[in-house]
N, C-alpha and C positions, 0 to 999 in steps of 0.2 A: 343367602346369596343376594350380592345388591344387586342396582338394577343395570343392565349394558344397554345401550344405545348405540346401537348401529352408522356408522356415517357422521357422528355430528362432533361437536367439540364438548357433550354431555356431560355430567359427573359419573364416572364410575363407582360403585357403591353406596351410592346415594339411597338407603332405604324409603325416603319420601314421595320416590318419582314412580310411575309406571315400569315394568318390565317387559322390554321388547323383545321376542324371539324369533329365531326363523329356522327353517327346518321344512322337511315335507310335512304335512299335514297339522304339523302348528300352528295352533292362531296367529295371528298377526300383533298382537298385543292380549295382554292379561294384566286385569286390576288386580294390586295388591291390598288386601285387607291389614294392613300393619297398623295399629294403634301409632295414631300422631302427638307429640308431646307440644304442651304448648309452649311458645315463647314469646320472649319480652320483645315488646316492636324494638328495640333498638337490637336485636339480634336478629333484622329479616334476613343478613345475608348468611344465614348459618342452618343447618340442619339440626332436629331437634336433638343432632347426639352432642351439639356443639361444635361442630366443624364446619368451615368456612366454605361457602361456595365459592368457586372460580367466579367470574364474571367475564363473558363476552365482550369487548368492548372494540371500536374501532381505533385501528391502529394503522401505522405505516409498517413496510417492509424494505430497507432499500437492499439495491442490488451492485455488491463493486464496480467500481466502474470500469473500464477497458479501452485503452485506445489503439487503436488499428494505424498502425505506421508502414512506411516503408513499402507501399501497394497492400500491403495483407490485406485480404478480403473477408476473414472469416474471424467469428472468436466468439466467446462463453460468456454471459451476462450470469455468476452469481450471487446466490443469497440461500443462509443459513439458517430460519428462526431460530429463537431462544426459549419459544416458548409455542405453546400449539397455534398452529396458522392457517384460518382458510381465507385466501386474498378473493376480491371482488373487482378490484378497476385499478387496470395497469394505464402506468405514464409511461412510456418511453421519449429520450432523446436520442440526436447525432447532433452534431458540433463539429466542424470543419474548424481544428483548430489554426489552421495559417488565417482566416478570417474571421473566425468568431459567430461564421452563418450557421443558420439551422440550416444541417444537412437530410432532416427525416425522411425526405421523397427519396435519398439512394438508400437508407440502411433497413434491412427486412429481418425480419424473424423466418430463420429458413435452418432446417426444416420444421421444426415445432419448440415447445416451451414442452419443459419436464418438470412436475413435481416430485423428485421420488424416479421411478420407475412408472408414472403411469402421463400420457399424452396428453396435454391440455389442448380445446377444438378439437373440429367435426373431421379433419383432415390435416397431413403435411404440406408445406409451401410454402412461398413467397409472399409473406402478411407485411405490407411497407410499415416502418417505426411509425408513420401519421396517423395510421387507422389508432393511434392509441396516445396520441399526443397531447399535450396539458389541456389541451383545449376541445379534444374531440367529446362528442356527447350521445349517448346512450351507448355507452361499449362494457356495461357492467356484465363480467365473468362468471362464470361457477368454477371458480378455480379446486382443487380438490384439495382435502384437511391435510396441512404439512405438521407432524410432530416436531419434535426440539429435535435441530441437526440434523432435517430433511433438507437434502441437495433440492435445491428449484433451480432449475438452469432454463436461461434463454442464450439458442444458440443464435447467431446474427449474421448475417451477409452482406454485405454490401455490393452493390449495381457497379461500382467502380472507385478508386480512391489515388485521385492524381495529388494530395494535399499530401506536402512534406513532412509537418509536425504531426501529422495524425488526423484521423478522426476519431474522437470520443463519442461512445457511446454508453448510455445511465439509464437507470430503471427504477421506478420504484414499485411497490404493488400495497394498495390500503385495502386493507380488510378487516378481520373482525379475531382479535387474540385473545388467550386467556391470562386473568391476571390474578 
């Protein structure tokens, strides 16, 4: 049996690592006595069976973009990874595009961001596109682990939208992929 890791973007069957269980009355972890093979430093990113470890790394996520015409108020910010995804710190815009202005103070995330089926934040509402704007600072996420071809949708509102050509709205979300 390798080892499962719980919540993370871990290697599954990794004989190298810890084995983490849970259950009633199970430990919380158990070391495994497995004899370790050695390997040549130029193999550190490989397990001693010779198999390659994913690596973690920071990555982007972007989300299609959507423009709101015609008064519509409402619409879906997607994005699809390709690979396992757990995002950390979202950009969002708005773009009035009859002028070209940043429109972020009307467009909100209402009622919440979905990963999957499960609720990103402490509640639903009215979170304005600014609180998360290129420039906003200390708004890193615990967004939850997206496998390959998990829906993450942000659904979006806008306060009002009198602009003929639309307003655009974009997203991106950086986090940490496997590769």
């Amino acid at each position: 049996m390798g080892a499962l890791v719980l919540g993370g973007l871990d290697v599954v069957g990794d004989e190298d690592e810890e084995m983490h269980t849970m259950g009633a009355g199970a430990p919380a972890t158990r070391s495994r006595n497995a004899v370790r093979v050695p390997t040549p430093r130029w193999m550190n990113a490989t397990t001693s069976q010779g198999v390659s470890r994913p690596q973690e790394e920071m990555d982007f996520l972007p989300f299609e973009a959507i423009t709101l015409s015609n008064g519509a108020l409402t619409g879906v910010l997607l994005a699809r990874p390709q690979r396992p995804f757990r995002g950390e710190r979202l950009i969002l815009g708005a773009v009035n595009l009859d002028t070209g202005a940043n429109v972020d103070f009307l467009a909100t995330i209402n009622p919440a961001i979905y990963v999957g089926a499960v609720q990103v934040g402490a509640a639903q509402g009215g979170t304005p596109f600014s609180a998360f704007g290129a420039t906003a600072f200390g708004v890193r996420l615990s967004i939850p682990a997206a496998g390959q071809g998990t829906d993450i949708k942000i659904y979006c509102a806008l306060l009002v939208n009198t602009s003929s050509a639309g307003i655009a709205l974009t997203g991106t979300i950086i986090g940490r992929a496997m590769r």
